[in-house]
C-alpha positions in Angstrom: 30.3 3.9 19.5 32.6 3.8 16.4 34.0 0.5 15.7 36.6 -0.4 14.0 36.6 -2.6 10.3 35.9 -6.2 10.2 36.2 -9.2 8.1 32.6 -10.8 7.3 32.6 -14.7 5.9 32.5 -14.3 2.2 32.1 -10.5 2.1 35.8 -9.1 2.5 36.3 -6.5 4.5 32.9 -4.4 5.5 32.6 -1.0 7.3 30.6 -0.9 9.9 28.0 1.8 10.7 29.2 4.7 12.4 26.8 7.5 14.3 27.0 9.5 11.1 25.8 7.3 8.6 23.1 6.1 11.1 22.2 9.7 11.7 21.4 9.6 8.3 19.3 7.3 7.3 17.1 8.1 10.4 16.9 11.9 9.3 15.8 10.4 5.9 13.0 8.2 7.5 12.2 11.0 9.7 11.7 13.2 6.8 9.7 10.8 4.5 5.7 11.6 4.9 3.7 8.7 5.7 6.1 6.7 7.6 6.7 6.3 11.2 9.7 4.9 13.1 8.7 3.1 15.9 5.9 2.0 14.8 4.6 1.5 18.1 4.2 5.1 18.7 2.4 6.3 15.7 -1.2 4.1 16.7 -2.5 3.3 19.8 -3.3 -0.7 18.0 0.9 -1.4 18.7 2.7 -1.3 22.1 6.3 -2.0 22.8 5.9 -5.6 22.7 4.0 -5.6 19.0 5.7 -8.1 16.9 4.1 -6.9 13.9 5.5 -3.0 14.7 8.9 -4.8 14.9 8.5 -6.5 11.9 7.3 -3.3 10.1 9.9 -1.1 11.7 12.7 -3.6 10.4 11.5 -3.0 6.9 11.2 0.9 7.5 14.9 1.0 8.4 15.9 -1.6 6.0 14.6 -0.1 3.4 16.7 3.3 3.5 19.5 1.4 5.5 21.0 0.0 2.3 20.7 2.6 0.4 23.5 4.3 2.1 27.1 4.0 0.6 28.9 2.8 4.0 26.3 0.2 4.6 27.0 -2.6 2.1 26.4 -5.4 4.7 23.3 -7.1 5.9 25.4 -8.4 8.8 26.1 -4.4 9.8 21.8 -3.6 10.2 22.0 -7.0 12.1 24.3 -6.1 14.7 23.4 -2.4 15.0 19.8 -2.3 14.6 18.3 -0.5 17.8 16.0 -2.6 19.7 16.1 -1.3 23.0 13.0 0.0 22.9 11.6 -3.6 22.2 9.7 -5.1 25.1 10.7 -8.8 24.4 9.5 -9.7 27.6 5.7 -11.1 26.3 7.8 -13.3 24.1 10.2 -14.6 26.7 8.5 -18.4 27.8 11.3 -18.0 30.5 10.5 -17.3 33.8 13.7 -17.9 35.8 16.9 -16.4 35.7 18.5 -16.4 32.1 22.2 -15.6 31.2 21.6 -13.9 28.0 18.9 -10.8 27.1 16.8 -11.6 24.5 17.5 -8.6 22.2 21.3 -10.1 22.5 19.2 -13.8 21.3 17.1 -11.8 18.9 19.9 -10.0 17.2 21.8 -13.6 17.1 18.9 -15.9 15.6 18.4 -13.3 13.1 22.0 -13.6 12.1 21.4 -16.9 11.7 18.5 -16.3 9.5 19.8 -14.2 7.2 22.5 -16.9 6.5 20.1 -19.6 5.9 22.2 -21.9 8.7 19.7 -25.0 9.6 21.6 -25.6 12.8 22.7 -23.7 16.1 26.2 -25.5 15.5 27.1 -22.9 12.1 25.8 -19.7 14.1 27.8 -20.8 16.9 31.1 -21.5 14.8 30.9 -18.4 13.0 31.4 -16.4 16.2 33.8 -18.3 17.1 35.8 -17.1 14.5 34.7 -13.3 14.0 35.1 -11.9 17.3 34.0 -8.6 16.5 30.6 -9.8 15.6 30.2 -12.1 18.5 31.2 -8.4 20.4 28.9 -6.3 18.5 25.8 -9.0 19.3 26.5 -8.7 23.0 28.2 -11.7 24.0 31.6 -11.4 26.1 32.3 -15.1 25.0 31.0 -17.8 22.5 27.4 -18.9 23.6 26.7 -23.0 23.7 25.2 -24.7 21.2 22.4 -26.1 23.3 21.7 -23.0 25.2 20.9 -21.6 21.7 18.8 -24.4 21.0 17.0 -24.1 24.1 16.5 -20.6 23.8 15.0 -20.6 20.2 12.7 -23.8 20.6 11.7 -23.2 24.1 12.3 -20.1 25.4 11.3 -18.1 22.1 7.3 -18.4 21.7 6.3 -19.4 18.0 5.4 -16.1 16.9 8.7 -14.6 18.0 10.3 -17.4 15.4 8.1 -16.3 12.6 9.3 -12.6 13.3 12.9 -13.9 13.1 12.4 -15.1 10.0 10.4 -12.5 8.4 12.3 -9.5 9.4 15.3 -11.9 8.1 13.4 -12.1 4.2 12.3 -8.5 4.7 16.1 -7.4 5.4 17.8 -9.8 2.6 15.1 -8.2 0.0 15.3 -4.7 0.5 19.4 -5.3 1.2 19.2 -7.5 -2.5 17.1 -4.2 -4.0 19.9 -1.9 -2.8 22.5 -4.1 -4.7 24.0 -5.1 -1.8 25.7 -8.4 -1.8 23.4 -11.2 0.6 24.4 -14.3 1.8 21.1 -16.1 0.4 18.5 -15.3 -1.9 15.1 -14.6 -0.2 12.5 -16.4 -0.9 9.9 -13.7 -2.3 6.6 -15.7 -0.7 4.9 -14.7 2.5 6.2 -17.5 4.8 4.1 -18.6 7.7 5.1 -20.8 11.1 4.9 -24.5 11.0 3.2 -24.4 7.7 2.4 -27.5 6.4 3.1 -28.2 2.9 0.3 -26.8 0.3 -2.2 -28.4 -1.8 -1.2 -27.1 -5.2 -5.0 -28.1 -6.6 -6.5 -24.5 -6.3 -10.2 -25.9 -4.9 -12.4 -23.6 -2.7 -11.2 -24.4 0.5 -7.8 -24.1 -0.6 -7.8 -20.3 -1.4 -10.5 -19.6 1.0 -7.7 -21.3 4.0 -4.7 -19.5 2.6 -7.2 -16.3 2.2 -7.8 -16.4 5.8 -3.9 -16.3 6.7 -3.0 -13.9 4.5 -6.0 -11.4 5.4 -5.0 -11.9 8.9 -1.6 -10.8 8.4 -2.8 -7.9 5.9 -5.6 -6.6 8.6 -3.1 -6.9 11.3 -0.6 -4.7 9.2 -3.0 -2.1 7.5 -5.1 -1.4 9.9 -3.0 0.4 12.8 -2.7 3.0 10.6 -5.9 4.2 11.5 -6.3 6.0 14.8 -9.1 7.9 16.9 -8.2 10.6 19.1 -10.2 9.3 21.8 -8.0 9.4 25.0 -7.0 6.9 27.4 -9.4 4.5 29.2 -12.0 3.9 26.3 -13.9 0.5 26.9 -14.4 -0.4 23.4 -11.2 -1.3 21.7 -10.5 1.0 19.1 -10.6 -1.9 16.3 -14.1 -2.5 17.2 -15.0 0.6 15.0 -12.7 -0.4 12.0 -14.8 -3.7 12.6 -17.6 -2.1 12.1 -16.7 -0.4 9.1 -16.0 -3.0 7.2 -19.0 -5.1 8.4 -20.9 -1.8 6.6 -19.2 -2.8 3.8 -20.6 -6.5 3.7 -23.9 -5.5 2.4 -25.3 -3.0 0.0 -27.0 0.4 1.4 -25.9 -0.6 4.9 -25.9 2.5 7.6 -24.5 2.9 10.6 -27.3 2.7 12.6 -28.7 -1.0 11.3 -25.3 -2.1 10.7 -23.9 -1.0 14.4 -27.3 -3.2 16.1 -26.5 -6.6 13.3 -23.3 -6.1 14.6 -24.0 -6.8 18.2 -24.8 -10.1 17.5 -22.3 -10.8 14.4 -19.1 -9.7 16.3 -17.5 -12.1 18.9 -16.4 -8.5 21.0 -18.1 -8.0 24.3 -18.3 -4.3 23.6 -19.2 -2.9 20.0 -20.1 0.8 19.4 -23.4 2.3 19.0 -23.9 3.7 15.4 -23.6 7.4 16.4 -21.3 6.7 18.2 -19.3 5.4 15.2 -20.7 8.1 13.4 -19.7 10.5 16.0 -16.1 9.4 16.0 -15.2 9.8 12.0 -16.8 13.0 12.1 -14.0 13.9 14.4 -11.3 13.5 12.0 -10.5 16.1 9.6 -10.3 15.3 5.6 -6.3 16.0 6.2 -6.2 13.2 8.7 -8.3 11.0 7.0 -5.8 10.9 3.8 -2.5 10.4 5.7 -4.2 7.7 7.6 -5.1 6.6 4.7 -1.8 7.3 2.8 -0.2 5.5 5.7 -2.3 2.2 5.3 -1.6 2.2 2.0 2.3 2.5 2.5 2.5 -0.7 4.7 0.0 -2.5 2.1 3.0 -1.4 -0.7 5.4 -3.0 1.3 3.6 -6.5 2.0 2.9 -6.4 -2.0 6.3 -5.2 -3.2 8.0 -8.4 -1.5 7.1 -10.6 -4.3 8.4 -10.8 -7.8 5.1 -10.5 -9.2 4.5 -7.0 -8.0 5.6 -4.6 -10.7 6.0 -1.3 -8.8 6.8 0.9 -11.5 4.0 1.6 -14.2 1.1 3.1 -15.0 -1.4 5.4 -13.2 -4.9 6.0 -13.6 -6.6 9.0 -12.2 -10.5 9.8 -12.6 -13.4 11.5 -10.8 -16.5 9.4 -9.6 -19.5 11.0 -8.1 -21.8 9.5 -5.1 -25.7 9.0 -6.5 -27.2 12.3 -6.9 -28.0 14.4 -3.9 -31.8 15.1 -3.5 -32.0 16.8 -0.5 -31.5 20.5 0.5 -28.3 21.4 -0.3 -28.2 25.2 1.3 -24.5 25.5 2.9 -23.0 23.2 1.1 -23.0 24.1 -2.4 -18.9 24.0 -2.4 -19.4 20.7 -1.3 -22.3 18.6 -3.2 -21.4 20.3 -6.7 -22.8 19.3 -10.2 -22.3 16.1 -12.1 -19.4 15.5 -14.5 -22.5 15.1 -17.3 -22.9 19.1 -16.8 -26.6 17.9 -15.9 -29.5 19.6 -13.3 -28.3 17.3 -10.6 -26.3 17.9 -8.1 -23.6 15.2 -6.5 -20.7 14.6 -4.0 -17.6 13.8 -6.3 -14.0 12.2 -5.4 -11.3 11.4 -7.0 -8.5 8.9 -6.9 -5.3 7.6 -8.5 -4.9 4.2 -8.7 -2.2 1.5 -10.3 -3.4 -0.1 -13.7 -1.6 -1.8 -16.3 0.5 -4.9 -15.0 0.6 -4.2 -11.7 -2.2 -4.9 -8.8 -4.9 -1.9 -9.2 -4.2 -0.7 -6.0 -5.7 2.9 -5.1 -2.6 4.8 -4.3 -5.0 8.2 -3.0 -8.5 9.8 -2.7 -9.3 13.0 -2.4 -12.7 15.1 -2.0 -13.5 17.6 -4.9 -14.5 20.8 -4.2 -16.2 23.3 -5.8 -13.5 26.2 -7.2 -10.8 23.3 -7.5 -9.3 23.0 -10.9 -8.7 19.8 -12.6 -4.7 21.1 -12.1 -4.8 21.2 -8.4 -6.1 18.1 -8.2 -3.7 15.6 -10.6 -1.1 18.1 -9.1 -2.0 16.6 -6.0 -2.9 12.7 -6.5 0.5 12.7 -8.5 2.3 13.8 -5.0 0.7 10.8 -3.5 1.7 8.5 -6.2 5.0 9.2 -7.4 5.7 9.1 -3.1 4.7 5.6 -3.5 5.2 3.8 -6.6 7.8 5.0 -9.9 5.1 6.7 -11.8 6.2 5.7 -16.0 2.7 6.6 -17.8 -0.5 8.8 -16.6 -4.1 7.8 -17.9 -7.0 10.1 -17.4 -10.4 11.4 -19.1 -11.3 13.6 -21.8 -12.2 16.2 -18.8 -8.7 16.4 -18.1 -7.3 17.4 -21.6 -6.0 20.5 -20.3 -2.7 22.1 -21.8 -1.6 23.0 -18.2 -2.4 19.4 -17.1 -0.4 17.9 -19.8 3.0 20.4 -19.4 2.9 19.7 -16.0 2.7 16.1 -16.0 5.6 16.0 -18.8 7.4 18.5 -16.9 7.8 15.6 -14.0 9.4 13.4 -17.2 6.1 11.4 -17.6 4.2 10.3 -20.1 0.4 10.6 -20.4 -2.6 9.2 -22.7 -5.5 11.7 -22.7 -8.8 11.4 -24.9 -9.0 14.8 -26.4 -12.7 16.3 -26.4 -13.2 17.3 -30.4 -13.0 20.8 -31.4 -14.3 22.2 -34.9 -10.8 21.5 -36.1 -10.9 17.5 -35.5 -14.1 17.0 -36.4 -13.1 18.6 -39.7 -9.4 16.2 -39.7 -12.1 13.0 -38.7 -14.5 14.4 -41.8 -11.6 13.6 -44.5 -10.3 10.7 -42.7 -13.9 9.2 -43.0 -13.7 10.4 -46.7 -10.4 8.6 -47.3 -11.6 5.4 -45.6 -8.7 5.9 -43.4 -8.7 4.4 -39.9 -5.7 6.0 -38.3 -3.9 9.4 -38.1 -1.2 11.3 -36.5 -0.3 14.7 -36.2 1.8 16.9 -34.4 0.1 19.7 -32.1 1.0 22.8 -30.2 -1.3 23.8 -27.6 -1.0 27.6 -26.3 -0.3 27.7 -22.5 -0.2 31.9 -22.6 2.6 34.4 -22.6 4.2 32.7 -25.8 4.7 29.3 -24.3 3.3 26.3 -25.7 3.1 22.4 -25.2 4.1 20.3 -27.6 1.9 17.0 -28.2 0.5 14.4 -31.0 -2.7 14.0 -31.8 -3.9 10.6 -32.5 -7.4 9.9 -34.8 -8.2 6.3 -34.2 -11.5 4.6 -35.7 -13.4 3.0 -33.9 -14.6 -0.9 -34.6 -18.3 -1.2 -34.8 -19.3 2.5 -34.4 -22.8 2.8 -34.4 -22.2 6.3 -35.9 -21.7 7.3 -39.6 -20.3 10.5 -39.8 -16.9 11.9 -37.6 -17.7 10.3 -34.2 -16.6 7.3 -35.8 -13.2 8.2 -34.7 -11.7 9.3 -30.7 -8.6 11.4 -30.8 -6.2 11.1 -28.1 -3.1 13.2 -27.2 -0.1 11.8 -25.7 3.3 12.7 -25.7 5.4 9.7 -26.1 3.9 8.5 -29.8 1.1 6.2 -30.8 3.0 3.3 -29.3 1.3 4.1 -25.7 -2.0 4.5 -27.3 -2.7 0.7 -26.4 -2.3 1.4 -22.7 -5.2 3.5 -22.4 -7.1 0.7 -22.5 -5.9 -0.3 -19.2 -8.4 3.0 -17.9 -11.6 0.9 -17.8 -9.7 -0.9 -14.3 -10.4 2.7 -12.6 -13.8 2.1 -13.9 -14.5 -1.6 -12.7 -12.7 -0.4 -9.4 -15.2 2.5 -9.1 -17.8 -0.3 -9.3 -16.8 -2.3 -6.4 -15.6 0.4 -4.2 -19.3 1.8 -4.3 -20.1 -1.8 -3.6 -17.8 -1.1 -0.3 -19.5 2.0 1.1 -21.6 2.0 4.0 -24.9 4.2 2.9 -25.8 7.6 4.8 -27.9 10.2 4.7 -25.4 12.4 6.4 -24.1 16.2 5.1 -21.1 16.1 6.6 -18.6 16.3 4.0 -15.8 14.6 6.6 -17.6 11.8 7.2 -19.1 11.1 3.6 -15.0 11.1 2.1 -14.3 8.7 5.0 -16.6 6.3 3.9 -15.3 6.9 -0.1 -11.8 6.1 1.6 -12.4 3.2 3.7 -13.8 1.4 1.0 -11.2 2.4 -1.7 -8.9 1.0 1.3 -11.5 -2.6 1.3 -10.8 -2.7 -2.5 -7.5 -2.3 -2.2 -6.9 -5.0 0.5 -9.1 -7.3 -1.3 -6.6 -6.6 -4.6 -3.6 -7.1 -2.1 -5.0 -10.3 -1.1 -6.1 -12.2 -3.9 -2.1 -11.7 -4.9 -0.8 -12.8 -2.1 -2.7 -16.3 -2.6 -1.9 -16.3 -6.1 1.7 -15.7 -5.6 1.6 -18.4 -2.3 -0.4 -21.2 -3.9 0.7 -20.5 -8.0 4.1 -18.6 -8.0 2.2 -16.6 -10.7 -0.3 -13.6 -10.8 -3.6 -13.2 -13.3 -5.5 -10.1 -12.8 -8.8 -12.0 -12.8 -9.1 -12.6 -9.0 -9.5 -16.2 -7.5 -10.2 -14.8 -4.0 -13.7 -13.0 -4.1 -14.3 -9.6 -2.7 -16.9 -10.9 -0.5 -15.0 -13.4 1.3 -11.8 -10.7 1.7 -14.5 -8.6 3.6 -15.7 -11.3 5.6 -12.4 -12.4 6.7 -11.3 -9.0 7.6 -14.4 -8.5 9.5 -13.4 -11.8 11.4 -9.6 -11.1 11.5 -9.3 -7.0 12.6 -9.9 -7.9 16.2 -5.9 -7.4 17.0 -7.2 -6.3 20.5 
């Protein structure tokens, strides 16, 4: 229903929504890949009555509401947000009969949320004097002061507060990203119910406590994303197998099998699956379903991250190829699949590759994807740069030598990006390092045109750069890089070895297997680039909540991340 203009305290005159501009922003969050509006009905872990669906759903909405030229008012998402598909009813300490709905209460507390009011007494003068919004809330008349304050301290449970006042800093942040005018600033910290005030001496127990509420709230977020088709009636609870993943992922070389019979008597569950049975179940999922589960998870981890001022979501990308230890067994009928080293040796290995945030931000792997053989190094930065520039404002691209490709490089400046490439030397730069070694000259620029075919050609600089403490005497002294935004991003490529040291402890994260199946060996790549990443998330969360400040040396351990998830995923 259209309705007409009204006056909002300190705002002037706002337009409400009408059907068009709400038709809008839904089309646009229908058409975005990766997200899903309700959450509820994307995973089997949320129902109706999820707090943490509605929380994330807010934020969905939120985040393309304001966006939207005729929505300049945080009071307008407020009032028209839908939430008849909500089933408060969980939440609602009530039993009797009640003269107000709670999504008419919801909508209402939320209000006063987002205005920072302390008291019942402001929320309740306010409609008083703007009709309209006390109409578009649901109430025929101005409610009493201590109904509301019997409603919010006793008929609300505690964790239907803590939603209020989440999806209130979730709405006043992405509303304040928008440029939309708020009525307070948000405070930019994970808040938490009846928190008592913080130590601010960063001991043990300190991080290892706020660890444990922040993995909580991460696991609880993160890990609906992934979903089994396994039908209705199952007796094991679906997060029982995302448990047992991430058990695997406690201790080096750990299979299913071992892992699924320690975990018996490690999980507090009464039902826990049998290892193939777990095995069984990945297999099911195609690599296509694996990576938007994935993609998906790490959406809503963006979102928990990107709340804080000490996330820096645009920057700098890494992309790279690992490869699993060398395969030893038969390989016949899967030779597109377990495909030679990147060393160009005899052996023979599974090999995946990622893109991940470096640089300033929290290294965060964006996407993973299996490399097969026939792919070209094209297709696949083609395709990670999808994934990332989906996610995060892509500024700078970092990769290998193996990817100094002219195609590579036009495409990526194509997209209006800039890239730092180590450039493998040909006869002509060893010849250019030759006479820089003869002129004792340590750096050297010059500009390069690289033949793409048919007349066309990419421009780029070449950069010679000597090396401190070479153990060579001769050209290999010097690396040459290409990049095609001038030297002045040469110092960024430093910030590749983080794709490295996060190779490192994502093996660290894998369960071990002896297993062909090319599905179920990328899930396990996945699931533990997903483990680093929440570990990452983590440790700035607790930085942020006990500091206000974030170092990229962690304070929270990797270990203890995956022992508190492993405690925490049990949402069931």
């Amino acid at each position: 229903m259209e309705m007409s203009p009204y006056t909002s305290q300190g705002h002037g005159v706002l337009v409400v929504p009408s059907d068009t501009s709400r038709r809008d922003v839904f089309r646009r969050i229908a058409q975005r890949p990766h997200v899903d509006w309700p959450a509820y009905d994307a995973t089997p872990l949320y129902d109706q009555s999820s707090l943490t669906a509605l929380i994330e759903d807010f934020r969905t909405v939120s985040g393309i509401w304001f966006e939207h030229s005729a929505h300049n008012s945080v009071e307008g998402l407020v009032c028209q947000y839908l939430l008849s598909y909500v089933e408060f009813s969980p939440h609602d300490q009530y039993s009797g009969p009640t003269r107000y709905e709670m999504p008419q209460l919801f909508r209402a507390f939320l209000l006063k949320e987002v205005y920072g009011w302390d008291h019942e007494t402001a929320l309740v003068e306010y409609l008083r004097q703007h009709s309209e919004t006390r109409r578009s809330l649901g109430f025929d008349s101005v409610p009493d002061q201590s109904t509301l304050w019997r409603s919010w301290n006793e008929r609300f449970s505690a964790k239907l507060r803590e939603t209020v006042e989440r999806t209130a800093r979730t709405t006043l942040i992405n509303a304040q990203n928008a440029g939309v005018a708020v009525p307070r600033d948000p405070e930019r910290k994970l808040q938490y119910h009846n928190e008592e005030s913080m130590e601010t001496d960063l001991d043990d127990q300190t991080i290892l406590e706020e660890a444990a509420k922040i993995s909580d709230h991460v696991s609880r977020v993160v890990f609906p994303s992934f979903s089994l088709d396994r039908g209705d009636g199952c007796e094991i609870h679906e997060n029982a197998y995302w448990d047992l993943q991430t058990y695997l992922g406690l201790r080096e070389r750990l299979a299913a099998n071992e892992g699924a019979r320690s975990f018996v008597y490690e999980s507090t569950r009464d039902r826990t699956p049998l290892g193939h049975a777990h095995r069984g179940q990945i297999r099911n999922l195609s690599i296509e379903q694996v990576r938007a589960m994935y993609r998906q998870a790490i959406t809503r981890l963006l979102n928990e991250v990107a709340e804080t001022e000490q996330f820096f979501r645009a920057g700098i990308v890494a992309i790279d190829i690992t490869e699993a230890d060398p395969f030893t067994g038969n390989r016949t009928g899967h030779e597109d699949e377990i495909i030679g080293t990147k060393e160009k040796t005899d052996e023979y290995a599974y090999q995946w590759a990622s893109v991940q945030l470096v640089g300033n931000a929290v290294p965060l792997v964006l996407d993973a994807r299996p490399v097969r053989k026939g792919e070209t190094r094209l297709e696949i930065v083609e395709d990670l740069l999808d994934s990332a520039e989906e996610l995060v404002h892509v500024d700078n691209v970092l990769m290998d030598r193996e990817f100094d490709s002219q195609h590579i490089l036009e495409m990526i400046s194509q997209r209006g990006l800039s890239y730092v490439v180590p450039k493998r030397m040909q006869t002509s730069e060893k010849a250019q390092a030759k006479r820089l070694l003869q002129r004792d000259q340590d750096r050297y620029e010059t500009d390069r045109k690289l033949h793409l075919g048919k007349n066309e050609w990419h421009e780029t600089t070449l950069i010679y750069r000597r090396k401190e403490d070479s153990e060579h005497d001769d050209h290999r002294q010097y690396s040459v890089f290409m990049t095609n935004r001038g030297s002045g991003h040469l110092t960024e490529y430093g910030y590749r070895w983080e794709i490295e040291s996060g190779y490192r402890s994502i093996k660290r994260f894998m369960a071990a297997t002896t297993s062909k199946n090319f599905g179920l060996r990328f899930f396990y790549f996945a699931f533990a680039c997903l483990l680093y990443s929440i570990w990452r998330a983590v440790d700035l969360l607790v930085q942020v909540e006990l500091t206000g400040e974030y170092e990229h040396s962690p304070i929270v351990t990797a270990d203890n991340t995956l022992t508190l998830l492993k405690k925490e995923t049990g949402i069931g």
